[in-house]
C-alpha positions as CSV (number, residue, x, y, z in Angstrom):
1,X,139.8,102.7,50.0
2,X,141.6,105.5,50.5
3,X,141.3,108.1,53.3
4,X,139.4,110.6,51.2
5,X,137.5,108.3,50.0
6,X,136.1,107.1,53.3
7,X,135.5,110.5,54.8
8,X,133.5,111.1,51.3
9,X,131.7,107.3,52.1
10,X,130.5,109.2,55.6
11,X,129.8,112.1,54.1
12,X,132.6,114.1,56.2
13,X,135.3,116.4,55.0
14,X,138.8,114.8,55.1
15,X,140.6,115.5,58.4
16,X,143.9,116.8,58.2
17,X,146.8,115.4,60.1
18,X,150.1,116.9,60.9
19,X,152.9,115.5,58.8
20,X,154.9,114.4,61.8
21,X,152.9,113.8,65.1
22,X,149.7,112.7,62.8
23,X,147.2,115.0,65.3
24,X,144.2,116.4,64.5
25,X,144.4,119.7,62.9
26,X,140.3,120.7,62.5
27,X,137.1,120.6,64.2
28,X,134.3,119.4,61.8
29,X,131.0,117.9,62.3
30,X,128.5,115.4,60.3
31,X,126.0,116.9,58.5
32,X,122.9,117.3,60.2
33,X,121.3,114.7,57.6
34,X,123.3,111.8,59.3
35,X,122.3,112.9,63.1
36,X,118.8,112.4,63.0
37,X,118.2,115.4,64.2
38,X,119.4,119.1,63.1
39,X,120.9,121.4,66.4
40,X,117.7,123.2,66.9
41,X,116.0,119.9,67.2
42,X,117.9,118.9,69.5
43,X,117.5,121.8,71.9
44,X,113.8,122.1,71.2
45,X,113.4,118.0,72.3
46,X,115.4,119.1,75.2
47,X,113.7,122.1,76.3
48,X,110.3,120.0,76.0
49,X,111.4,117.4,77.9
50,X,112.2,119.8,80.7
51,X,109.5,121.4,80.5
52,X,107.3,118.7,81.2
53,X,109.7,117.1,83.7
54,X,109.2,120.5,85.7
55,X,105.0,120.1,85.4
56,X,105.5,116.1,86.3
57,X,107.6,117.9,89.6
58,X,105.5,120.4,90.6
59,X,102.7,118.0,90.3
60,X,104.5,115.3,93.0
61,X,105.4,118.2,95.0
62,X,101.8,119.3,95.6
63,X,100.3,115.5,95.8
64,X,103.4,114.7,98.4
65,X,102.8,117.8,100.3
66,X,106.1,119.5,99.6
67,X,106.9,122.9,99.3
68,X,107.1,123.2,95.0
69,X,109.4,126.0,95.2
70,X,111.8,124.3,96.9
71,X,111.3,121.4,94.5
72,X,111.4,123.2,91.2
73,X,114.2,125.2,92.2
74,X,116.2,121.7,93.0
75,X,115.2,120.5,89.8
76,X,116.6,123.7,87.9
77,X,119.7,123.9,90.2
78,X,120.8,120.1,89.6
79,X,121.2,120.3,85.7
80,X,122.9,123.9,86.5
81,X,125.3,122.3,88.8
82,X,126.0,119.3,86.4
83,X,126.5,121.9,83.4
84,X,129.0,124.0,85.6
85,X,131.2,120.8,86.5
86,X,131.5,119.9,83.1
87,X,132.3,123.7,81.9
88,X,134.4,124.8,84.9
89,X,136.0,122.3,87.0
90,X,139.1,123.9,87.3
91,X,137.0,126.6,89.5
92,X,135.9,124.1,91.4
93,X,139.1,122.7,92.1
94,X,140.4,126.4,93.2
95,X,137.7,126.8,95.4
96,X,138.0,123.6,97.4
97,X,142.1,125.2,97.5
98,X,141.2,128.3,98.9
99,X,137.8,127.6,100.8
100,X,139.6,127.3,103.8
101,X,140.8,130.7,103.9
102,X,137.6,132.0,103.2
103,X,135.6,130.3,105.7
104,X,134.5,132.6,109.0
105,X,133.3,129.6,111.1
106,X,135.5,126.5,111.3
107,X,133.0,123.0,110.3
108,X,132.0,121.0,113.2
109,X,131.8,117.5,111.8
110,X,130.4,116.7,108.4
111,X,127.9,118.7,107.1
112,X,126.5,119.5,103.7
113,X,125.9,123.3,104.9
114,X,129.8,123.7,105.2
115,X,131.5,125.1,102.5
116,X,134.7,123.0,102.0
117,X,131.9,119.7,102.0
118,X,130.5,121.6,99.2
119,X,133.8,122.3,97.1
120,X,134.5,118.5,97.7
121,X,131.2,117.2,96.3
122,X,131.9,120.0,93.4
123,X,135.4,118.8,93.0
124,X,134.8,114.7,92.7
125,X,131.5,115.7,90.8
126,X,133.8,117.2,88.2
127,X,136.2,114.6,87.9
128,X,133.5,111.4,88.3
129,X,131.5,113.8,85.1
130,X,135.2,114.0,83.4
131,X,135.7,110.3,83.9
132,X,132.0,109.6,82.6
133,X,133.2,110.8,79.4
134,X,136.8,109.1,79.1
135,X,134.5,105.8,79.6
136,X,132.0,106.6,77.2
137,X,134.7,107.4,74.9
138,X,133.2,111.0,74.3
139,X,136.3,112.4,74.3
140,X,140.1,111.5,72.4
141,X,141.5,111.0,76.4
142,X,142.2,108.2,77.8
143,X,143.5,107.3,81.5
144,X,145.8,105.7,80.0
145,X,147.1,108.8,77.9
146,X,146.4,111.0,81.3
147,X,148.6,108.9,83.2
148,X,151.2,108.5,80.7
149,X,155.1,108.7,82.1
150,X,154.0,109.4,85.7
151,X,153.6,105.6,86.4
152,X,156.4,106.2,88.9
153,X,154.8,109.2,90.4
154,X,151.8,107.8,90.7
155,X,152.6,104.0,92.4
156,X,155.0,106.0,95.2
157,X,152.3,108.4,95.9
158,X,149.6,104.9,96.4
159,X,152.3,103.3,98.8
160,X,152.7,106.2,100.7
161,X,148.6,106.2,101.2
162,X,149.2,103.1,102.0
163,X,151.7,103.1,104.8
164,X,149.7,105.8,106.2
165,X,146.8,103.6,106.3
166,X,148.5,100.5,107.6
167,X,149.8,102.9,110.1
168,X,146.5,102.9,111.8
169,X,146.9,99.5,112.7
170,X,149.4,100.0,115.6
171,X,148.7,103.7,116.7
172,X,147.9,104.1,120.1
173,X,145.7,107.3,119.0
174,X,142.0,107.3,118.8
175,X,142.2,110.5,116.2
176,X,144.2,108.7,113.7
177,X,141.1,107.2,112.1
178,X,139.7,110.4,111.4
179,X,142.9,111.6,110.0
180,X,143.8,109.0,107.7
181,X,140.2,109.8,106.3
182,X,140.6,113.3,105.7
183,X,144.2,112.1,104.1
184,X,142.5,109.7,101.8
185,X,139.5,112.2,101.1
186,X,140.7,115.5,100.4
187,X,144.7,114.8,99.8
188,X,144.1,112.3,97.2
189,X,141.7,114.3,95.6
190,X,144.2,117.2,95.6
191,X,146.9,114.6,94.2
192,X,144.8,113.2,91.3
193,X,142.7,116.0,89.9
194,X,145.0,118.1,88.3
195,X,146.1,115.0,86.3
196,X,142.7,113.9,85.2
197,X,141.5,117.6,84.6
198,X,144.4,119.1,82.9
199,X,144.9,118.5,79.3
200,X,146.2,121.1,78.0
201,X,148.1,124.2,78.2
202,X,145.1,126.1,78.1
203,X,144.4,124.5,80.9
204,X,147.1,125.2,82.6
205,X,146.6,128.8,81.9
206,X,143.1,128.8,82.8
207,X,143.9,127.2,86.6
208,X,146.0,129.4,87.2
209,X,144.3,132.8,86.1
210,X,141.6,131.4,88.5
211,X,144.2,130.9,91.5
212,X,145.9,134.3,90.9
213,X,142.1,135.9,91.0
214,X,141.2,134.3,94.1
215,X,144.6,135.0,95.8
216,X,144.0,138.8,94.9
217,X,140.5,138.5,96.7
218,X,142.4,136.5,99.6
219,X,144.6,139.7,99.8
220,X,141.8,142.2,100.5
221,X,139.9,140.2,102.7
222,X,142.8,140.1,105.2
223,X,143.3,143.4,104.7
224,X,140.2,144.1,105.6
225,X,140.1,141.9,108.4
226,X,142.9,144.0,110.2
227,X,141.2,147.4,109.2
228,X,138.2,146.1,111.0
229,X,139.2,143.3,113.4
230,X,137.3,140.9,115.2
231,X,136.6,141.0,119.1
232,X,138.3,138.0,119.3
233,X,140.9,139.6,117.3
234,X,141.1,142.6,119.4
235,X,141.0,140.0,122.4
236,X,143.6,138.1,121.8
237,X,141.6,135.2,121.6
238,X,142.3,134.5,117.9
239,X,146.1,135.1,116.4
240,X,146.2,137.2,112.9
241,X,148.6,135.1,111.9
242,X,147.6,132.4,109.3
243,X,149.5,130.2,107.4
244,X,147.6,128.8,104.6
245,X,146.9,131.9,103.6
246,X,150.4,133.2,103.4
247,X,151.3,130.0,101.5
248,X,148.8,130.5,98.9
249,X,149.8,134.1,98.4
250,X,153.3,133.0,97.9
251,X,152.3,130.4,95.2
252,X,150.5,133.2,93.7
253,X,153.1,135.3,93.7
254,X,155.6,132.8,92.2
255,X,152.5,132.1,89.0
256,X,153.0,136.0,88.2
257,X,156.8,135.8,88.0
258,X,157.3,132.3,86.5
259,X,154.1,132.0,84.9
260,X,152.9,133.6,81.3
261,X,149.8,134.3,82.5
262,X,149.9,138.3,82.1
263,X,150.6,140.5,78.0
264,X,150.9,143.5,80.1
265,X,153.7,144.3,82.3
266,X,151.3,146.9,84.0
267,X,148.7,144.0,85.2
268,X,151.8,142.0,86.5
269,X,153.8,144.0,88.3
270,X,150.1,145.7,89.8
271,X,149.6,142.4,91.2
272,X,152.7,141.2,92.6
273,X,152.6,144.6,94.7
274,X,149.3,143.9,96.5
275,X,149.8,139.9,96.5
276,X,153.0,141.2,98.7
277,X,151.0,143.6,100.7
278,X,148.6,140.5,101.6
279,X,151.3,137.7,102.2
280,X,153.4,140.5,104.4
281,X,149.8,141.3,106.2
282,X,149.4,137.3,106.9
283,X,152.3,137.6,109.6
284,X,153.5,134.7,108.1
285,X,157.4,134.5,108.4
286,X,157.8,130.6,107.2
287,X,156.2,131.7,103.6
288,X,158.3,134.5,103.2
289,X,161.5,132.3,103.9
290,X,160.2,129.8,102.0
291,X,159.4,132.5,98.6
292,X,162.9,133.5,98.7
293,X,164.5,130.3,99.1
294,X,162.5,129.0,95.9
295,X,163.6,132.5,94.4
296,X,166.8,132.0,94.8
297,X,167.6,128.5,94.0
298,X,165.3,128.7,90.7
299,X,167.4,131.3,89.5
300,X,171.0,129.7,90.4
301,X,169.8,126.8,88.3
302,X,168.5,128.0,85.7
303,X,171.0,129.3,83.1
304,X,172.0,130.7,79.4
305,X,169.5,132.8,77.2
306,X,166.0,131.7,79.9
307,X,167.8,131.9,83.0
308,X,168.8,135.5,82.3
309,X,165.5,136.4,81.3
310,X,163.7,134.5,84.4
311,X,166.6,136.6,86.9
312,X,165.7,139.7,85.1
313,X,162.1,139.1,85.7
314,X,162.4,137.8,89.4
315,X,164.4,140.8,90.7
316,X,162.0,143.3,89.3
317,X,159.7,141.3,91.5
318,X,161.6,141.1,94.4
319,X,162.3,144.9,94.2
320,X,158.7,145.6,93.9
321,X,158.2,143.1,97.4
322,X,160.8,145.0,98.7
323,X,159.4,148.5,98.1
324,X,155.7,147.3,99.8
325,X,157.4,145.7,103.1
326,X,159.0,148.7,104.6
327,X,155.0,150.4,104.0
328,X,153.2,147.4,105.3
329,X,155.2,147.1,108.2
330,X,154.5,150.7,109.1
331,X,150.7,150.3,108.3
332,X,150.9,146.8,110.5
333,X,152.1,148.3,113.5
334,X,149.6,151.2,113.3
335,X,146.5,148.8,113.1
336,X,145.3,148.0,116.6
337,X,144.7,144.4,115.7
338,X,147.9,143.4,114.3
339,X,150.4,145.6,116.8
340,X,151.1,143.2,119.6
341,X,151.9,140.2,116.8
342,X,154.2,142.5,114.6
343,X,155.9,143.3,118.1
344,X,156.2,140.0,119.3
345,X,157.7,138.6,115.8
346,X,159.9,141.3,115.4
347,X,161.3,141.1,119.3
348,X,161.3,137.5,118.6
349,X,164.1,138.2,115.0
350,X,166.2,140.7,117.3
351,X,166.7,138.0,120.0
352,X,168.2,135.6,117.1
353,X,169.8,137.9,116.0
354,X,172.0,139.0,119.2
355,X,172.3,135.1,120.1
356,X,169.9,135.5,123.0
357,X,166.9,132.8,123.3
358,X,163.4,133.5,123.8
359,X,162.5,130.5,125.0
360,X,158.3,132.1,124.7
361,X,158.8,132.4,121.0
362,X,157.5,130.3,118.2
363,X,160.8,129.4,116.6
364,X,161.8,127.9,119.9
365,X,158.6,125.9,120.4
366,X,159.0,124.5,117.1
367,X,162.9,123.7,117.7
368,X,161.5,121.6,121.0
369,X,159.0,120.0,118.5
370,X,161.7,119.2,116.0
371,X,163.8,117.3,118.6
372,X,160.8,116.0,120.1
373,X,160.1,114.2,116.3
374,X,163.2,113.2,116.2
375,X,163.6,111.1,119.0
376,X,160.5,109.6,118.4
377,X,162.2,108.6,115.1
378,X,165.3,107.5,116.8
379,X,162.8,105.0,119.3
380,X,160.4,103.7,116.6
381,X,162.9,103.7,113.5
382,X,161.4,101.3,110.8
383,X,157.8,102.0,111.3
384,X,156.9,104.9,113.6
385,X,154.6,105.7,116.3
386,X,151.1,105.4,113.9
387,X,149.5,108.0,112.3
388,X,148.7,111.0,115.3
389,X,150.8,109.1,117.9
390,X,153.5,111.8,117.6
391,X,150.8,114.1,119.4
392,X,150.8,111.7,122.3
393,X,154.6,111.0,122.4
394,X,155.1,114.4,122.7
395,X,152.5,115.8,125.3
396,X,150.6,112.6,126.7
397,X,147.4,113.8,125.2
398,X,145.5,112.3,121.9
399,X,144.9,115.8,119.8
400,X,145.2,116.8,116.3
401,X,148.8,118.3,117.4
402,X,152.0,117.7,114.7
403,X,155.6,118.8,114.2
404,X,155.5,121.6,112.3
405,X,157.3,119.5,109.3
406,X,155.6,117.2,107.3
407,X,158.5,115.4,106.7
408,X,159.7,114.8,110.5
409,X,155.9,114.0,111.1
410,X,156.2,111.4,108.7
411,X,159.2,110.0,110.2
412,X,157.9,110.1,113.7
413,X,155.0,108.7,112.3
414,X,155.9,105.8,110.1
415,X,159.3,105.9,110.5
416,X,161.8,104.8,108.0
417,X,159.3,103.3,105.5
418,X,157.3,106.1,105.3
419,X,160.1,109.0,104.7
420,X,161.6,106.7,102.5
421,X,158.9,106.4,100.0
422,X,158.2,110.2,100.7
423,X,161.9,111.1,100.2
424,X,161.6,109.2,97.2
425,X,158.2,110.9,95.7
426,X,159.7,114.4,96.4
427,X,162.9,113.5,94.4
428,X,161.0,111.9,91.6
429,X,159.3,115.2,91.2
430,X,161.6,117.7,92.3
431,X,163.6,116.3,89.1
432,X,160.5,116.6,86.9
433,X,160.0,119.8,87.5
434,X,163.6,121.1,87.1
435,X,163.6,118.9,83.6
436,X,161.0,121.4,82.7
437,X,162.5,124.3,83.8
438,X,165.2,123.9,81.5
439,X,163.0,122.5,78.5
440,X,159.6,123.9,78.7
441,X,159.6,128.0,79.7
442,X,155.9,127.3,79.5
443,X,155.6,125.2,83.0
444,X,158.9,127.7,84.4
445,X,156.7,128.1,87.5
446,X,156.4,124.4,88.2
447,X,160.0,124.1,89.6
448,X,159.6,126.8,92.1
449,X,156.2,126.4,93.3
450,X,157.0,122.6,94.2
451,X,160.1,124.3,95.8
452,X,158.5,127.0,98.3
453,X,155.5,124.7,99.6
454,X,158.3,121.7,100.3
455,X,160.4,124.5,102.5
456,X,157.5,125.9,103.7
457,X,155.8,122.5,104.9
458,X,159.7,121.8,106.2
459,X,159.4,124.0,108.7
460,X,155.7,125.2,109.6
461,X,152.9,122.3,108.5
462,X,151.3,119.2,108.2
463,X,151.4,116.3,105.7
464,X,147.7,117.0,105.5
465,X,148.3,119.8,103.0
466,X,145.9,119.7,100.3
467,X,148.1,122.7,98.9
468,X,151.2,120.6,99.2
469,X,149.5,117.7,97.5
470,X,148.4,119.5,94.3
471,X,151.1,121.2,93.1
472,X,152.8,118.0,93.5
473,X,149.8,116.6,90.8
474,X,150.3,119.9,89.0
475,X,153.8,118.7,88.4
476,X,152.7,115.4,87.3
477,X,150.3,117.3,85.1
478,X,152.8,119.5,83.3
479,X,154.9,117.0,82.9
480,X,152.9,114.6,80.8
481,X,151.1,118.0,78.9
482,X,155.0,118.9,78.3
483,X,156.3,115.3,76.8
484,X,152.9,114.6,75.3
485,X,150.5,117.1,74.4
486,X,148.3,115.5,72.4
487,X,146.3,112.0,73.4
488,X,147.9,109.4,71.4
489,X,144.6,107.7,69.8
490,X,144.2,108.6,66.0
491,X,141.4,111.0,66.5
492,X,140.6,110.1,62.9
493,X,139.9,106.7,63.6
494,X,137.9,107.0,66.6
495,X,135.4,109.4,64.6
496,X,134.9,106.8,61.7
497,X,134.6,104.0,64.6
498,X,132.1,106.3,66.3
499,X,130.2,107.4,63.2
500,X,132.1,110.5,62.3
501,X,130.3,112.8,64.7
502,X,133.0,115.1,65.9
503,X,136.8,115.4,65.3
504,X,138.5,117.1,68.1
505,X,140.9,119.8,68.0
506,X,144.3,120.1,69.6
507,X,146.3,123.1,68.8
């Protein structure tokens, strides 16, 4: 039987194939007569049955003595919740990226009440829902397709879990425990969710119109915060500067250069000026080193027709971050709250700069940290101190304390084994990404953004990064969507194995 002939046998219109990759090329449906039931059936049944589920819970709430409100309002907000994992996960993936940022009161322990718990649960909902699917073979993916060509990606970013987790064995610190769960919690997620959640380039596209968004709110709330400053702020009790934020700003800044995300030139270069306004307002001096440095060496390797194109695009960029510093400097060291840390960074540059030392400063402290890691390298060289003994090595106390470089961390750390299979995970993907900056103009951003959050995490941050951690997935990610964009199952097939119900579409 031919293939005509057995869509005709199902009573389904013949799918059409592209002549050379054989995908899917339509979106069509069976007939309502072979369903059972039409669409408006369907959502009748369904709005019945919830109907009388919400009478069947109103009822137990009264006979158990609970408060029904609360009940029914559960019972709506569940399904609600449910609907918006499976319709937006990629938002929920942002928010458990920029929660942090956001949050006015730090957690104290786990709680369901704290906001980040709640972008977790959000987060693994979405991808447990999105895997629910894959199994049930609701959809052409597979995990195999997902994680096809990053099998080397994937088994060095496993053994380096592991060694962190082995580490635990032989650290003298009681903290560690509580670190390598946070590590396999949140970092892993970070790692593995762009991969399982992004299929597409529309995808793509949609993550990171969501990231650039949320950035731009980032941006006014800290400018806000230093219009009207804390009283810890105004204190001294609680330091302006903050990191993360400054890192995410950067990334965002590097999606509106690199990325397509913007038709209008107007929208672009309107955002790069007040994502520069907000990452210069951060205080954050490693993010701005670490922007031009990925700046820079993204447009030294990139060359012929794109790389022209990208340099042209970059140093309108760079002269519209230009034009907003020399302002936002004058309107940091008029604001009350942010006067004595502009004056303090700036004293701190001039001292450099004249070859004095400011032995006070922050670039000194982390220099004594630096050395500090390394001789705790140089002691412990094949398998390190233990995950958080670097903390007690350097200051005889058992605190959430680290080097101010992920990679010297992981050296002090775990020594050898550890920052080799780091070393080596960094490469792997370092080379991915500058493969597609040559072949895919698409995922141009890719190379970069992997770039500033490795120099920025060199000098200023933790291997507990869960910024760090998914743009090294989002590599992975664009990789696979860039060397195979379409899941390699014959749709076709799967709909006459399934019953024809639905053919799915890949354009």
């Amino acid at each position: 039987m031919n293939k005509s002939a057995r869509a005709t046998a199902i009573g389904k219109i013949p799918i059409e194939r592209h002549s050379r990759s054989g995908q899917v090329r339509g979106s069509f449906h069976m007939p309502t007569s072979h369903q059972g039931y039409s669409r408006g059936g369907l959502f009748a049944l369904a709005g019945a049955i919830a109907l009388v589920g919400s009478f069947c819970v109103f009822y137990l709430a009264l006979r158990w003595e609970f408060e029904p409100i609360y009940t029914v309002a559960v019972a709506v907000l569940v399904p609600l919740v449910v609907f918006m994992m499976r319709k937006w996960p990629l938002a929920m993936l942002s928010g458990l990226l920029f929660v942090g940022t956001f949050k006015t009161i730090p957690a104290d322990g786990i709680s369901l009440k704290d906001p980040t718990m709640i972008c977790l649960l959000l987060s693994a909902g979405a991808i447990f829902l999105d895997a629910l699917f894959i199994m049930a073979r609701a959809t052409p993916w597979t995990f195999g397709a997902l994680f096809r060509g990053q099998a080397t990606v994937v088994i060095l970013f496993l053994l380096f879990c592991a060694v962190i987790a082995v580490s635990l064995l032989y650290t003298p610190s009681v903290q560690g425990g509580m670190t390598v769960a946070r590590f396999e919690t949140f970092e892993v997620l970070m790692f593995f969710a762009p991969i399982l959640l992004l299929k597409s380039k529309a995808d793509v596209r949609q993550l990171l119109i969501i990231v650039v968004v949320l950035a731009i709110v980032m941006s006014g709330k800290i400018i806000l915060n230093l219009e009207r400053p804390s009283e810890a702020v105004m204190s001294g009790k609680k330091d302006i500067t903050n990191l993360v934020a400054g890192a995410l700003l950067g990334f965002a800044l590097l999606l509106c250069l690199y990325g397509k995300l913007f038709e209008s030139r107007i929208i672009r270069n309107a955002c790069i000026v007040f994502l520069s306004f907000g990452l210069i307002a951060c205080a954050a001096r490693s993010a701005l080193v670490a922007l031009l440095i990925s700046i820079v060496v993204s447009a030294c390797v990139l060359r012929g027709e794109a790389g022209v194109l990208a340099r042209k695009v970059v140093l309108i960029g760079l002269l519209l971050t230009a034009s907003v510093a020399v302002p936002t400097l004058v309107w940091l060291r008029s604001v009350p709250a942010a006067q004595e840390k502009v004056r303090a960074k700036v004293g701190e540059l001039e001292s450099i700069g004249t070859g004095a030392r400011d032995k006070t400063g922050t670039i000194s402290q982390r220099l004594g940290f630096y050395r500090s890691a390394l001789d705790a390298l140089k002691q412990h060289p094949i398998i390190g101190l233990g995950v958080g003994g670097w903390s007690i090595f350097y200051n005889n106390e058992d605190t959430a304390y680290y080097p101010h470089s992920f990679v010297l961390e992981v050296g002090a750390e775990q020594g050898a084994v550890g920052l080799t299979i780091l070393i080596s995970l960094l490469a792997v993907l370092l080379r991915s990404a500058l493969k597609l900056l040559h072949a895919d103009p698409y995922f141009a951003f890719v190379f970069p953004a992997l770039l500033f959050f490795v120099s920025f995490h060199m000098v200023t941050s933790t291997v507990e990064s869960r910024e760090l951690w998914f743009v090294c997935g989002l590599v992975a990610a664009a990789s696979r969507i860039s060397a195979h964009p379409h899941p390699p199952d014959h749709v076709q097939e799967m709909v006459l194995k399934h019953g024809g119900r639905t053919a799915y579409v890949e354009s």
